[in-house]
C-alpha positions, 0 to 999 in steps of 0.5 A: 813480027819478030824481035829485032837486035839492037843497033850501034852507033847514033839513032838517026833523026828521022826515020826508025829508032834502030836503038830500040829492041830487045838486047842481051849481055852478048850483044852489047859486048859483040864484036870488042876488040877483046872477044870475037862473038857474034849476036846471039840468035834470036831464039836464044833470046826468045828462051831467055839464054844469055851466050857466053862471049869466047874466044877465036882460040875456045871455038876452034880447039874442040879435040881431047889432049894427046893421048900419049900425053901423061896425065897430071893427078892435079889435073882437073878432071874436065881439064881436057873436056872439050872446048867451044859453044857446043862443050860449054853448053852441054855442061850448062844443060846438065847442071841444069838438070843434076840434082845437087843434093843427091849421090852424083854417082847414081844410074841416073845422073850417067844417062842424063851426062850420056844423054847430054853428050850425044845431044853436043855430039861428043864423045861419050866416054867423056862420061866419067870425068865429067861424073868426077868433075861434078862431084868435086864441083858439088863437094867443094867449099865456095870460101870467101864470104860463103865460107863451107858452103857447098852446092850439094847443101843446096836442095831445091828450096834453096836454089832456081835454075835459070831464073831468066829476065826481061829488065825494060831499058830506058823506056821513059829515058836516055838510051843506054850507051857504054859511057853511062855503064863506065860512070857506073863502075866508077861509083865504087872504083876501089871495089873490085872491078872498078876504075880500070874496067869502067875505062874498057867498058868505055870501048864497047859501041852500042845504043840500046833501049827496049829490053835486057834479056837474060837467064841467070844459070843459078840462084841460091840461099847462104842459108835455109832461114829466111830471116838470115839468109842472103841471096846469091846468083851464079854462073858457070864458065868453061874457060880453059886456063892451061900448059900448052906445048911449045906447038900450042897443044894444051897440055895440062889444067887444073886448080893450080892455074886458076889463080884470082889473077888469071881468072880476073884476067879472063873475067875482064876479057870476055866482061863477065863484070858487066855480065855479073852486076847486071844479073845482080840488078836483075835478082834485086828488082826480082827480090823486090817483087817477091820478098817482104820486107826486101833491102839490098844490104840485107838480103842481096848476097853477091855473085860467085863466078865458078870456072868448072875446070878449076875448082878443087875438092878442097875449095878455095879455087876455081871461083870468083866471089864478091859482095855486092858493090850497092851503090855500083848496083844502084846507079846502074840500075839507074841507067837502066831504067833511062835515069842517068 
């Protein structure tokens, strides 16, 4: 029998618990009045990968900028790479499978953005800007908390690629509704993402026990000593913040229009909060398991959102980082396991 997706609205007295399944991120933020997405495919969630939510607008533009248009040298250089499912996940694929610590210049890494770009069925003379891109993304300071680090610091013992997960969901307990997410985010309301996203956490409509399915896109060390190191999860986002012309073509993008406002703006829009604490919760009860002498305020680092077509080699843009909020985690951890 295969998986089934959760069910929305109030479980009904008799017959079966439709609240019961195995559910992602994606579906419980599906169909909110900010983002139009659609319930992943069960495949997907069979792999572990967590879909993106986007917008009407990022799924239907998937054209290059006008090439008449003059090029910006502030421009990013996947500024005008396309947009949609199928760009976004491409660039997911080849991170995946770039190594960060090596030349990203060499044969090899062009057959693999090659290789990934036809497989997307793009164009593939996009292949040497994205090659750019990539190497200011692996050159460029994280900042914030992280300081200097960069991902090309980070050789394989220090990182996992898509660490997916199955975290059970209310098994013994109360189903997870939106309201008990909400109380969660108003544990810590002075810490970023607090009291005004928990109110719009509020207006997401599902009932969910079962299973909460994911796959982190990267997790990493601050640093190679294991007595001193924190750990910390990322995610790659796509999302296209820009100039357009007065007929909405999008003219230019870059690290200059990747303020922490505007891209707090589209954290919010799509729930990347949401998303990031409960990948946050999904690395501390992995890091309970599999590290001695595990405590959260010692070892948990943060998460590190990074918008690819706004990081800039000098660092300092294109990212989202924060401190873990710990009694944020803990209490949603509690509701995830039906406790609250």
């Amino acid at each position: 029998m295969g998986h089934r997706e959760l069910g929305c609205g109030p479980v009904p007295a008799h017959g079966f618990d439709r609240s019961w399944g195995r559910s992602s991120y994606s579906a419980w933020i599906s169909g909110h009045d900010g983002v139009k997405t659609t319930i992943p495919d069960p495949r997907d969630l069979e792999e572990g990968r967590d879909v993106d939510a986007r917008t009407s607008a990022d799924t239907a533009s998937s054209s290059l900028s006008d090439p008449g248009e003059a090029v910006d040298p502030d421009d990013s250089p996947l500024g005008m790479f396309p947009r949609g499912a199928a760009a976004g996940d491409c660039l997911h694929r080849i991170l995946e499978q770039i190594p960060f610590d090596q030349d990203i210049a060499q044969d090899s890494n062009r057959v693999l953005v090659e290789r990934e770009l036809t497989r997307s069925g793009l164009d593939i003379n996009l292949v040497d800007d994205v090659l750019e891109g990539l190497s200011t993304l692996m050159k460029a300071p994280f900042g914030g908390p992280l300081g200097q680090l960069q991902l090309q610091s980070l050789h394989s013992a220090r990182r996992l690629h898509e660490l997916s997960f199955d975290l059970p969901v209310a098994h013994e307990g109360r189903a997870v509704r939106p309201r008990q997410l909400a109380c969660a985010f108003r544990a810590e309301p002075d810490q970023r993402f607090g009291g005004s996203y928990a109110d719009s956490l509020e207006k997401l409509d599902f009932v969910s026990r079962g299973f909460l399915t994911g796959s982190i896109d990267l997790v990493f060390t601050d640093g190679d000593d294991p007595d001193t190191a924190r750990w910390w999860v990322a995610d790659w986002k796509s999302n296209w913040i820009g100039e357009r012309s007065v007929d909405g073509r999008p003219l230019h993008c870059g690290p200059r229009h990747y303020s922490q406002s505007a891209m707090e703006e589209q954290m919010c829009l799509h729930h990347y909060p949401l998303q990031a604490h409960l990948y946050l919760v999904a690395l501390h009860r992995f890091l309970q398991w599999r590290l001695d002498g595990y405590q959260a305020e010692r070892h948990l680092g943060g998460y590190a959102y990074v918008f690819l077509r706004g990081v800039s080699s000098k660092g300092g843009s294109g990212v989202i980082l924060e401190r873990p909020p710990l009694k944020r985690l803990q209490h949603l951890n509690a509701v995830l396991r039906g406790e609250s």
